[in-house]
N, CA, C and O of each residue as an XYZ file, in Angstrom:
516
protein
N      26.743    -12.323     25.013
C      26.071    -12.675     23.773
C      24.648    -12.162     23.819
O      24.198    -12.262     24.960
N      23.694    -11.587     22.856
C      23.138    -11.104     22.237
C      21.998    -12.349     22.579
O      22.448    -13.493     22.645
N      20.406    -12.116     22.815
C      19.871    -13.068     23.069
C      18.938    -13.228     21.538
O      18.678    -12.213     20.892
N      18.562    -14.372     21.147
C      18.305    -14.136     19.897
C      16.914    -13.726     19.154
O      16.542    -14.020     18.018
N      16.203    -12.879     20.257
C      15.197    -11.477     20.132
C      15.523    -10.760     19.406
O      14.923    -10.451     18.376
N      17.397     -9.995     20.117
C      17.631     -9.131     18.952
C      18.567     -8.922     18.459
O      19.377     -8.000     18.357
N      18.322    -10.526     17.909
C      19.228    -10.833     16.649
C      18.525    -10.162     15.157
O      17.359    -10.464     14.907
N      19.381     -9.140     14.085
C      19.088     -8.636     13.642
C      17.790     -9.242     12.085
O      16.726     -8.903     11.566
N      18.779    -10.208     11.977
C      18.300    -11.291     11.033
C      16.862    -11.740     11.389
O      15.880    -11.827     10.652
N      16.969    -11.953     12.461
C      15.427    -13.034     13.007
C      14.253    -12.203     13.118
O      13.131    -12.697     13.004
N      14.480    -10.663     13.388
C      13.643     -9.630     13.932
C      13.131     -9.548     12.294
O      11.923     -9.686     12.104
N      13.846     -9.372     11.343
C      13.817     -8.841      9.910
C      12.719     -9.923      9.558
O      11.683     -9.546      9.009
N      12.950    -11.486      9.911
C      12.257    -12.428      9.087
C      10.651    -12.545      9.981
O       9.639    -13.041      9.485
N      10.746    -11.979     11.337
C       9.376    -12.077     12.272
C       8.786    -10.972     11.146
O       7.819    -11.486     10.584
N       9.046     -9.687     10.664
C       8.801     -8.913     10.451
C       8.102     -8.342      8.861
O       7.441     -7.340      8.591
N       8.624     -9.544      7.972
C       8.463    -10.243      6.918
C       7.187    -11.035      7.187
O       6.164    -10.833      6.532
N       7.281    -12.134      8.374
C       6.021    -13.236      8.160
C       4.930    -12.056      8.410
O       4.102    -11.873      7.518
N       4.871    -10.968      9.984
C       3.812    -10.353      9.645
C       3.133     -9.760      8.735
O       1.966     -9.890      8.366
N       4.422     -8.739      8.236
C       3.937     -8.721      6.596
C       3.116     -9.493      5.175
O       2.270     -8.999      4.430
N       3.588    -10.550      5.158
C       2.699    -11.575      4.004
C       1.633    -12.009      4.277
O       0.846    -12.462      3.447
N       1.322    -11.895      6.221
C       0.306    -12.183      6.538
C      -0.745    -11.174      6.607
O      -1.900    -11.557      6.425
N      -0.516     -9.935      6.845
C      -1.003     -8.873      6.572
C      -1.068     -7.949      7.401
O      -1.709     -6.926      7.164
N      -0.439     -8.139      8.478
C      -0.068     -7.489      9.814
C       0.113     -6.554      9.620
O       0.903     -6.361     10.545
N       0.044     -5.451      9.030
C       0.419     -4.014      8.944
C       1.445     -3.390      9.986
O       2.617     -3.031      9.880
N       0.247     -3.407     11.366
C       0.890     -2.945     12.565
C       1.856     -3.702     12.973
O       2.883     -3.090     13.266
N       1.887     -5.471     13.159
C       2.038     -5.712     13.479
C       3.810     -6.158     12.426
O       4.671     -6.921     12.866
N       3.862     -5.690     11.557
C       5.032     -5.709     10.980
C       6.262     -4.855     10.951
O       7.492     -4.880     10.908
N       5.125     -4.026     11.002
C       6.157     -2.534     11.235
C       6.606     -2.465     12.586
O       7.813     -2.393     12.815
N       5.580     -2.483     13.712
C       6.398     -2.805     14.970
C       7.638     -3.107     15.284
O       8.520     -2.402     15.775
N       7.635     -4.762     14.803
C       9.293     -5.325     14.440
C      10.216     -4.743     14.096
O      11.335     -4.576     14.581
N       9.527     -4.274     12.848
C      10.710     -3.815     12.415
C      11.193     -2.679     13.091
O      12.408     -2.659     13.289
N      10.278     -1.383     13.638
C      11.091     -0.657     14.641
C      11.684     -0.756     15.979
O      12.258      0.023     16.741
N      11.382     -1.843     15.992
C      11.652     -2.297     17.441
C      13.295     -2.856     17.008
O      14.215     -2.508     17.747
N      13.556     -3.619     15.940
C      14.672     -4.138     15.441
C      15.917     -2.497     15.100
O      17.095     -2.254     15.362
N      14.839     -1.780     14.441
C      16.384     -0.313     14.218
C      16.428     -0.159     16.028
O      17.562     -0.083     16.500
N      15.431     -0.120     16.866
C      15.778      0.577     18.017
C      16.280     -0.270     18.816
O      16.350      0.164     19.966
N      16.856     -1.841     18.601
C      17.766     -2.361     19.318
C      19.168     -2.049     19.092
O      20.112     -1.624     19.758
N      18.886     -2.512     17.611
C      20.257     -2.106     17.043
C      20.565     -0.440     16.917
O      21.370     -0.170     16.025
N      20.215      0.322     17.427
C      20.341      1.838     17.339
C      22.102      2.278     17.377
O      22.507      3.280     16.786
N      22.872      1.507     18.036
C      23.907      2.206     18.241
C      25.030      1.005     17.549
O      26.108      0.673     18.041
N      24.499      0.564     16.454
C      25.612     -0.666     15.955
C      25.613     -0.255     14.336
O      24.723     -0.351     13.491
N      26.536      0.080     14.281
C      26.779      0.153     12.838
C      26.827     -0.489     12.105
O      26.681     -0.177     10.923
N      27.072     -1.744     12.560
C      26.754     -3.140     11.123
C      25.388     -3.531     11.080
O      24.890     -3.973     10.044
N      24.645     -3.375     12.316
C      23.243     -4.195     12.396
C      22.370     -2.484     11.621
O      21.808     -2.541     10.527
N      22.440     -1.166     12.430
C      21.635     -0.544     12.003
C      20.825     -0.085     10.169
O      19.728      0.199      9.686
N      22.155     -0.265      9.775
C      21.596      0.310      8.389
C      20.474     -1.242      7.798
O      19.384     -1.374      7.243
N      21.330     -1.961      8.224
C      19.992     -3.408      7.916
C      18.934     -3.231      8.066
O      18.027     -3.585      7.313
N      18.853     -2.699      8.980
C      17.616     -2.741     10.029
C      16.461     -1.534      9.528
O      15.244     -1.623      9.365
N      17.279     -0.539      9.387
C      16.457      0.761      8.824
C      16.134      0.645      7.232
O      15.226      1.276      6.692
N      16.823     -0.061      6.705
C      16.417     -0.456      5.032
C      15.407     -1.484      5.442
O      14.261     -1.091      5.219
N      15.471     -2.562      5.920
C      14.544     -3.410      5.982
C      12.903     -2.869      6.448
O      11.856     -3.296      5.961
N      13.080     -1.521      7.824
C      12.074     -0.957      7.766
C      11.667     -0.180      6.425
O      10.559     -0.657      6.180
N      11.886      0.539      5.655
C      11.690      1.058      4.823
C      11.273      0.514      3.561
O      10.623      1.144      2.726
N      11.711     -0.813      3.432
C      10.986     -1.626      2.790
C       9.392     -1.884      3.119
O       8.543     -1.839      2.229
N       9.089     -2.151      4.456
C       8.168     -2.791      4.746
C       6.793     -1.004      4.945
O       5.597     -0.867      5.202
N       8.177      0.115      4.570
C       6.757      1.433      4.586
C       6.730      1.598      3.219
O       5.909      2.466      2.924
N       7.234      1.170      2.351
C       6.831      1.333      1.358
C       5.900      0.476      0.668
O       4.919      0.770     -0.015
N       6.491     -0.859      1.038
C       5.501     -2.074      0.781
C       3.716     -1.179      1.347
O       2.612     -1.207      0.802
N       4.168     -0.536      2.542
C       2.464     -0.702      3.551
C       1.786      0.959      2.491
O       0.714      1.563      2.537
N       3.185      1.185      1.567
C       2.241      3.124      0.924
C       2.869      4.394      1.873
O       2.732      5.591      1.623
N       3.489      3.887      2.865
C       4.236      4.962      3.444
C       5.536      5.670      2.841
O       6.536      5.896      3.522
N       5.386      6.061      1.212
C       6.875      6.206      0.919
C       7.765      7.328      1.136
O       8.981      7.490      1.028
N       6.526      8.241      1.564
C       7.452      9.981      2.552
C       8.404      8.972      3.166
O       9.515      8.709      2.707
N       7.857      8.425      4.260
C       9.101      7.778      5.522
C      10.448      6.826      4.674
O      11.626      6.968      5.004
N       9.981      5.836      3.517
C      10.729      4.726      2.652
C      11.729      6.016      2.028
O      12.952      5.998      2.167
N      11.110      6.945      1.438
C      12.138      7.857      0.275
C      12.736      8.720      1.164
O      13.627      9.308      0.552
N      12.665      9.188      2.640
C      13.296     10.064      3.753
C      14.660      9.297      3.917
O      15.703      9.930      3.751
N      14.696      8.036      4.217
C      15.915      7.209      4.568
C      17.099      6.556      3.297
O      18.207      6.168      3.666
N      16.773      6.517      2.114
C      17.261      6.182      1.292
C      18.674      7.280      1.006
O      19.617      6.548      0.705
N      19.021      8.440      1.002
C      20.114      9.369      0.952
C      21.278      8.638      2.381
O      22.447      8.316      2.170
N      20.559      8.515      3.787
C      21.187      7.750      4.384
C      21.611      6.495      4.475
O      22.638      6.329      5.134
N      20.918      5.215      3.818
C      21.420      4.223      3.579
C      22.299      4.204      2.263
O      22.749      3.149      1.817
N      22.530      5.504      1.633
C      23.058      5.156      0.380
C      24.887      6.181      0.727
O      25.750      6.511     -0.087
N      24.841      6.328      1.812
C      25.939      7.000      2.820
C      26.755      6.422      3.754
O      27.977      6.535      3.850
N      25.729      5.571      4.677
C      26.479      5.113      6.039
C      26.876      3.858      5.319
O      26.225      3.239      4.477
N      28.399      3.525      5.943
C      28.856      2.289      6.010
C      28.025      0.928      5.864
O      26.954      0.871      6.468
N      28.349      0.073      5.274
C      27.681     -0.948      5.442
C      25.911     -0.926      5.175
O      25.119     -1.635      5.795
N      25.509      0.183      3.982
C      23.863      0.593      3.760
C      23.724     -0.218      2.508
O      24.373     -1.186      2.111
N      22.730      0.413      1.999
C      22.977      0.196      0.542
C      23.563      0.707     -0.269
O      24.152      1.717      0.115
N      23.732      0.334     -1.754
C      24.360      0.417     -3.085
C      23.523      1.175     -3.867
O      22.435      1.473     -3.376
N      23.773      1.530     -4.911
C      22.373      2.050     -5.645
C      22.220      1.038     -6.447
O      21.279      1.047     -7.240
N      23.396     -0.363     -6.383
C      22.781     -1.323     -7.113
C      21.894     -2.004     -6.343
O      20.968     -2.647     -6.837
N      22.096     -1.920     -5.167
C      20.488     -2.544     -3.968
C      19.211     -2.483     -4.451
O      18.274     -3.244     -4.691
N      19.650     -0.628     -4.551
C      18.059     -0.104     -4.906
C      17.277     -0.668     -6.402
O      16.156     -1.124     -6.627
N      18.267     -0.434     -7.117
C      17.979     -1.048     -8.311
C      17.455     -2.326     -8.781
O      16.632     -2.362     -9.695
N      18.005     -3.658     -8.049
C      17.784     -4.576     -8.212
C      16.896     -5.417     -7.270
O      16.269     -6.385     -7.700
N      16.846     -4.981     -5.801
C      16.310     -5.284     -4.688
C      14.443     -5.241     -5.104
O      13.898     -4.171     -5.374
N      13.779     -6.394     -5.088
C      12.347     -6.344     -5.655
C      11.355     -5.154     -4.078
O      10.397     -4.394     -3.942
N      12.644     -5.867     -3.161
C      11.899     -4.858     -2.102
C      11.605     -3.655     -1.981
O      11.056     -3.228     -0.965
N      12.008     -2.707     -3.271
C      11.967     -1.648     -3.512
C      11.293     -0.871     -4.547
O      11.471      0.284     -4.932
N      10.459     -1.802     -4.910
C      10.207     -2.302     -6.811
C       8.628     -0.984     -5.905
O       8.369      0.123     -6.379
N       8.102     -1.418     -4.993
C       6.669      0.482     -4.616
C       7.278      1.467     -4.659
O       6.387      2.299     -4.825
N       8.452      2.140     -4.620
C       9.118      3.070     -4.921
C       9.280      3.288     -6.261
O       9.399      4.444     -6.665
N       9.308      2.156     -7.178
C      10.241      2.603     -8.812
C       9.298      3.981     -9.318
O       9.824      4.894     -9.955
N       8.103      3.985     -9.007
C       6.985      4.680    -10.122
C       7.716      6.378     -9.153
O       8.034      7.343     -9.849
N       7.816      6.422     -8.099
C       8.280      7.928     -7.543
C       9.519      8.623     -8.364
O      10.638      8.131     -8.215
N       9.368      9.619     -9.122
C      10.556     10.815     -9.362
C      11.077     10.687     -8.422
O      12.024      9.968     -8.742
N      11.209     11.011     -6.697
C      12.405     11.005     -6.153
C      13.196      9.761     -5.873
O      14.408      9.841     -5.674
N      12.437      8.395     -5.846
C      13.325      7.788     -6.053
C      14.673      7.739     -7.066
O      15.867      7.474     -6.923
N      13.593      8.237     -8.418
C      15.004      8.440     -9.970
C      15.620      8.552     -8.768
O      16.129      7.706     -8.034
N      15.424     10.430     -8.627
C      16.486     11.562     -9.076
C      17.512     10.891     -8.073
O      18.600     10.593     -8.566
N      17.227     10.494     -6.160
C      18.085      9.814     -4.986
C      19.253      8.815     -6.142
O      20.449      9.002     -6.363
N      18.238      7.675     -6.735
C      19.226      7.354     -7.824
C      20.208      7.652     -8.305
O      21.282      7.227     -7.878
N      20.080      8.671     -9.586
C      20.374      9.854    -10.172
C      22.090     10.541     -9.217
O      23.296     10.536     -9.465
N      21.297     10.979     -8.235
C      22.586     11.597     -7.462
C      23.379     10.947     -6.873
O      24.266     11.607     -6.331
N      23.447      9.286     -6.690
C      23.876      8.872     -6.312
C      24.970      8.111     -6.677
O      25.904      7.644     -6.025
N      24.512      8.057     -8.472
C      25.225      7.028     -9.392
C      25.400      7.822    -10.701
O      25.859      7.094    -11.581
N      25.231      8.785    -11.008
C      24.711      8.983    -12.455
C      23.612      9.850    -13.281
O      22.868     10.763    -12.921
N      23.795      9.241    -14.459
C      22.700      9.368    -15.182
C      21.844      8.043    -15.884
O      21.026      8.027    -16.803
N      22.483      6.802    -14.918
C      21.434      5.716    -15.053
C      20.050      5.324    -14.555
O      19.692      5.064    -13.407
N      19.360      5.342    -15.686
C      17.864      5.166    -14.753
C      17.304      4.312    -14.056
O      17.618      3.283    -14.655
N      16.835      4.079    -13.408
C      16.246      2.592    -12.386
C      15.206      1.859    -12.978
O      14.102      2.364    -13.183
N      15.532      0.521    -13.311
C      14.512     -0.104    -13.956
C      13.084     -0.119    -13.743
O      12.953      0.193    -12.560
N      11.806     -0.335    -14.308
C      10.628     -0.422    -13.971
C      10.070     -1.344    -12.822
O       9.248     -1.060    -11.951
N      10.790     -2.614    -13.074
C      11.038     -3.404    -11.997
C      12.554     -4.257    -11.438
O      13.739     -4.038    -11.689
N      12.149     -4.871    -10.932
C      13.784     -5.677    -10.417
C      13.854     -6.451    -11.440
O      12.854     -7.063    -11.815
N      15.065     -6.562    -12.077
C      15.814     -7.341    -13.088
C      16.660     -8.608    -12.477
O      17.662     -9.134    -12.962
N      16.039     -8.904    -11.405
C      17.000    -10.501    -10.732
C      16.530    -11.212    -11.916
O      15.590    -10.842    -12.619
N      17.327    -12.381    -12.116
C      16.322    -13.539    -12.791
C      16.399    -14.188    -12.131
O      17.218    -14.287    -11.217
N      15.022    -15.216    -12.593
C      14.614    -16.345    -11.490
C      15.788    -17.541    -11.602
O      16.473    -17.846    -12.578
N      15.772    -18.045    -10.394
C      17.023    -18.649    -10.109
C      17.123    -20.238    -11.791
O      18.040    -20.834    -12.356
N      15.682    -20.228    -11.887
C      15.854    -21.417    -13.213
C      16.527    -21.209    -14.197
O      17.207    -22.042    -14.795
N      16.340    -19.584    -14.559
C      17.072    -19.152    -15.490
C      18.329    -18.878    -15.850
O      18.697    -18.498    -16.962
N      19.306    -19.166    -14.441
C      20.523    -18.699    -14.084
C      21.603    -20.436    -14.464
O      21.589    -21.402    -13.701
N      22.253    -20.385    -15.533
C      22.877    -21.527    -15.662
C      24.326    -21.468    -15.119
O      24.999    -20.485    -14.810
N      24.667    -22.987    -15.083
C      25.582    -23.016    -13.967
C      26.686    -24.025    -14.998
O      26.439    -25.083    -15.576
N      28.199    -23.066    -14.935
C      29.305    -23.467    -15.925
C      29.671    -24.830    -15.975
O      29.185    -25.501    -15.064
N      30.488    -25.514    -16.891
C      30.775    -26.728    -16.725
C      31.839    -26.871    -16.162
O      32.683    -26.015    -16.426
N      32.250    -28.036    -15.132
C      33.340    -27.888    -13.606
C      33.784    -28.871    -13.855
O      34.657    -29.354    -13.134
């Protein structure tokens, strides 16, 4: 068993708190430290490398965020282009042309919203049972 350092989940959420806190370095670290545990696992890696890519785009790094997106939108178990679309974690990318076009080639000729279209969970009503 897997000690729970690098557990994929936990590395993602250490990697997150540095983030909100403002850790720059200290976020991104994690998070590469998390693709380079999981390097040779196909269910944990693509997590792991979207979740980094979130956190370079969040930091303005979006060469590295828009480099990986053709591969998570490929390997097993990556993302969707409905990920990209709806995922707010992706919402520093919307304003980039290559995000569209990655879009674009991936799905269509549907365009990617300006921002994430989740609604907030208040707004979401729940049927009568």
């Amino acid at each position: 068993r897997k000690s729970s350092a690098d557990d994929v989940e936990l590395a993602y959420y250490l990697s997150q708190a540095y983030a909100v806190l403002g850790d720059k370095t200290a976020a991104l670290r994690e998070a590469q430290r998390n693709v380079a545990v999981h390097s040779t696992c196909s269910v944990c890696k693509p997590f792991a490398v979207g979740q980094l890519a979130q956190l370079q785009a969040r930091f303005g790094d979006t060469e590295a965020a828009i480099a990986v997106l053709p591969y998570l939108l490929e390997v097993p178990n990556g993302n969707t282009v409905s990920d990209l679309r709806l995922d707010p974690g992706w919402d520093p990318l919307r304003k980039d042309p290559r995000f569209h076009a990655i879009l674009k080639k991936y799905s269509g000729d549907q365009p990617a919203p300006a921002t994430s279209i989740a609604a907030p969970v208040s707004a979401v009503t729940m049927g009568a049972g």
